[in-house]
N, C-alpha and C positions, 0 to 999 in steps of 0.2 A: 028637478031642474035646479041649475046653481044661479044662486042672486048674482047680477053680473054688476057688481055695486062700483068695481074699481074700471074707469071706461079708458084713462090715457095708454095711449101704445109709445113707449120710448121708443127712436129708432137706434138714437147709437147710444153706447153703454158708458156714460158719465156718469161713476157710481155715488159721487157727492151730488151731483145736482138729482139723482134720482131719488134720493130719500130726501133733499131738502122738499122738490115735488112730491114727494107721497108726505110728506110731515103735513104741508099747508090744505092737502086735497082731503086727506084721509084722517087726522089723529084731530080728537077732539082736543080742545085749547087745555085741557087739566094736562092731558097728556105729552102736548107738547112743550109744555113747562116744564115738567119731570124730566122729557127725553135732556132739553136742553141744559138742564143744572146739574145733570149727572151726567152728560158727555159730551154738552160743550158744541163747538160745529171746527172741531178738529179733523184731520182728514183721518180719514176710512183703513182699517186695516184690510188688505188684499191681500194675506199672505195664505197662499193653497188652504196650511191647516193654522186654525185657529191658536193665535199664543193662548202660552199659559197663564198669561198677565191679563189679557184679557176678561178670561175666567174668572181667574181670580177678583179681577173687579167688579164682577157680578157676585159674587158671594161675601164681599167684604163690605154690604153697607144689611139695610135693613129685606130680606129675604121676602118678606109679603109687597114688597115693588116686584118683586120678578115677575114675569108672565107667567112663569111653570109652576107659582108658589102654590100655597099651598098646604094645610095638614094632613090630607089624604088625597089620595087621586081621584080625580072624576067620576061617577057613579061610570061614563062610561069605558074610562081604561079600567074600570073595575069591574065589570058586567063582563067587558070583553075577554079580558087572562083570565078570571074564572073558569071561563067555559070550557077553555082547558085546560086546567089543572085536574090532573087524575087523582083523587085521593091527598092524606095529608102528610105531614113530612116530607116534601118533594123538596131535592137539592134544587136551588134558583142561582143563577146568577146576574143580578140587575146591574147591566151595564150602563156608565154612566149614569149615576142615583141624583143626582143633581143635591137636593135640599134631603135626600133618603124617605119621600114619601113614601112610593110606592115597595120600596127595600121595608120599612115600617110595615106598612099595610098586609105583606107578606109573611113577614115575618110572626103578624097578630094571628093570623090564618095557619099556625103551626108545622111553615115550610122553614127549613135549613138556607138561610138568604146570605150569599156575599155581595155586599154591594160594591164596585169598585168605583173611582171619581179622576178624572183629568185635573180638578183643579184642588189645589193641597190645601186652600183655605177652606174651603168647604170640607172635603175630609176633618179636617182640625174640629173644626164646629161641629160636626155631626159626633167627635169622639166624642167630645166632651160631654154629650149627654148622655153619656152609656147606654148606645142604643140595642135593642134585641137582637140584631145580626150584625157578623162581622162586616168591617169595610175598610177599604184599600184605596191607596192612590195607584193610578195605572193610563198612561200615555198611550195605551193600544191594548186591543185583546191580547196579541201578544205577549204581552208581561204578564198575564194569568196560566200559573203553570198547572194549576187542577184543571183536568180535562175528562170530568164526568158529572154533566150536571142534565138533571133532567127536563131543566126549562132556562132558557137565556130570553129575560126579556131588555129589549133597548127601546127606548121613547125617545125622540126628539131626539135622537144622536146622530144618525146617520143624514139626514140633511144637514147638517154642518159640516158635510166630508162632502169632496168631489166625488163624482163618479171610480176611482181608481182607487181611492180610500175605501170606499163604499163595500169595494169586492174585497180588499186586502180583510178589512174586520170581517165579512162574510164566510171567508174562507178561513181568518182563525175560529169563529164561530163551529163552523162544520169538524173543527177535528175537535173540539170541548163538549159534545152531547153524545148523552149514552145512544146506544140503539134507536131505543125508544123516544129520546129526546125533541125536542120543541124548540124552535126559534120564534120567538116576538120582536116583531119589527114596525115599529110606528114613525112615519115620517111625511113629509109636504107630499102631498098628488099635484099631478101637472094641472090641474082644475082649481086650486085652490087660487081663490082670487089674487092675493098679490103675488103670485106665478103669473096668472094672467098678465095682471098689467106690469110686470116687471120680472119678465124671464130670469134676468140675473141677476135675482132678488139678493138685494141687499140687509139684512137682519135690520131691524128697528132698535131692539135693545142692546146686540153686540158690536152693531156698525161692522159685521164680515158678512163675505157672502155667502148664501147659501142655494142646494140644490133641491129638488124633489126626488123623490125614490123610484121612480116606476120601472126604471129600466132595468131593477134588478129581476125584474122577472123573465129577463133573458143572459143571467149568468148564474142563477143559481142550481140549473142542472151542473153546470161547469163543476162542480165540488160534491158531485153525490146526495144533491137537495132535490128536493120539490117540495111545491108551493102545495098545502094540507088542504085548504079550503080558499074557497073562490075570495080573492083581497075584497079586501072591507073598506069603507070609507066612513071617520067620523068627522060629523059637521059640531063645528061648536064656538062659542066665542072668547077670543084671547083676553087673557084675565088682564088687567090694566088699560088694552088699548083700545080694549070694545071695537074688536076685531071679527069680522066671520072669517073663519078660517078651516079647511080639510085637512083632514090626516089621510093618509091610504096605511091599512094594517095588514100585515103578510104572517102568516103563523105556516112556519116551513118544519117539516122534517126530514128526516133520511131517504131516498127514494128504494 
């Protein structure tokens, strides 16, 4: 059963007053300090897909403020892609690596990792510390022209795309896996409390909005997928804002 901890129902979609209302109801005062010195109560970026400047300003201060930070990923996105990973040396391609944890963490486990990154600052910083697998900047799957990888996994990428986006990466996903290939997909379920109390939920750390994933379970036959195993859900608490928060996790293959 889900803590139902977030109880206001917005009715109309006022996306500055809705995170001023979630900052006062929901963010402990540590955190609403931080939110506030590091973005101000400037108005709200609404643009479809997320700038690049954005980004960028998440990765241009200190990295252990992020939510996603971090030097490994969570015993549970690490329990979870284990289980399918067949054997070692597996081609991966970690889309959207964010800090390169989990591109790291992969890499230790003696898979062949590309990691690619939307924001260039972060690329820069990950170069520079000559990490174990290759990494790229890349605005869309799209712009990866190797199209044989035995595992793509994405975290927390696809809820920052609308629904439309959501399929566009799905389907460049579907033509970049061998055969045998594995898609990893982790992102928002419609249960995850601030879904709940704020359908068009607005990000806390990026001030864009964002969606939950669910519905791609009715477009990923469209492209020769099916979903491997029955979606998963992980419960856990958002690093910084001492948040409960769900993931729904989809591990698709070829049909």
């Amino acid at each position: 059963m889900i803590n139902k901890v977030f109880s206001p129902v917005f009715t109309k979609y006022n996306p500055i007053k809705q995170l001023r209302d979630y900052e006062k109801a929901y963010m402990p005062a540590v955190c609403q300090t931080h939110f506030q010195a590091n973005f101000g109560s400037g108005e709200i970026n609404e643009e479809i897909r997320s700038e690049k400047q954005t980004w960028n300003k998440q990765y241009e201060g200190d990295w252990s403020m992020l939510p996603w930070a971090g030097e490994e990923p969570t015993n549970s996105e690490k329990k979870y892609i284990d289980r399918f990973l067949t054997g070692k040396n597996q081609k991966i391609l970690e889309y959207g690596c964010g800090t390169g944890k989990m591109a790291s963490y992969l890499a230790s486990q003696g898979h062949d990792v590309l990691a690619a990154e939307y924001s260039d600052v972060a690329v820069k910083k990950i170069k520079s510390t000559n990490p174990p697998f290759e990494i790229m900047e890349a605005s869309a799957p799209s712009d990866i022209k190797d199209k044989n990888f035995d595992m793509i996994t994405c975290i927390g990428v696809f809820h920052h795309q609308p629904p439309e986006v959501q399929e566009e990466f799905l389907k460049s996903f579907s033509q970049m896996i061998t055969p045998d290939g594995q898609i990893i997909i982790m992102g928002w379920d419609d249960t995850d409390p601030e879904f709940v109390a704020m359908p068009k939920r607005i990000s806390k750390q990026t001030k864009t909005r964002t969606w939950t994933i669910n519905h791609l379970e009715n477009v990923i036959p469209k492209y020769g997928l099916r979903i491997k195993n029955p979606p998963e859900l992980i419960n856990f608490t958002e690093i910084g804002w001492n948040a409960d928060r769900i993931l729904r996790c989809y591990v698709i293959e070829r049909s």
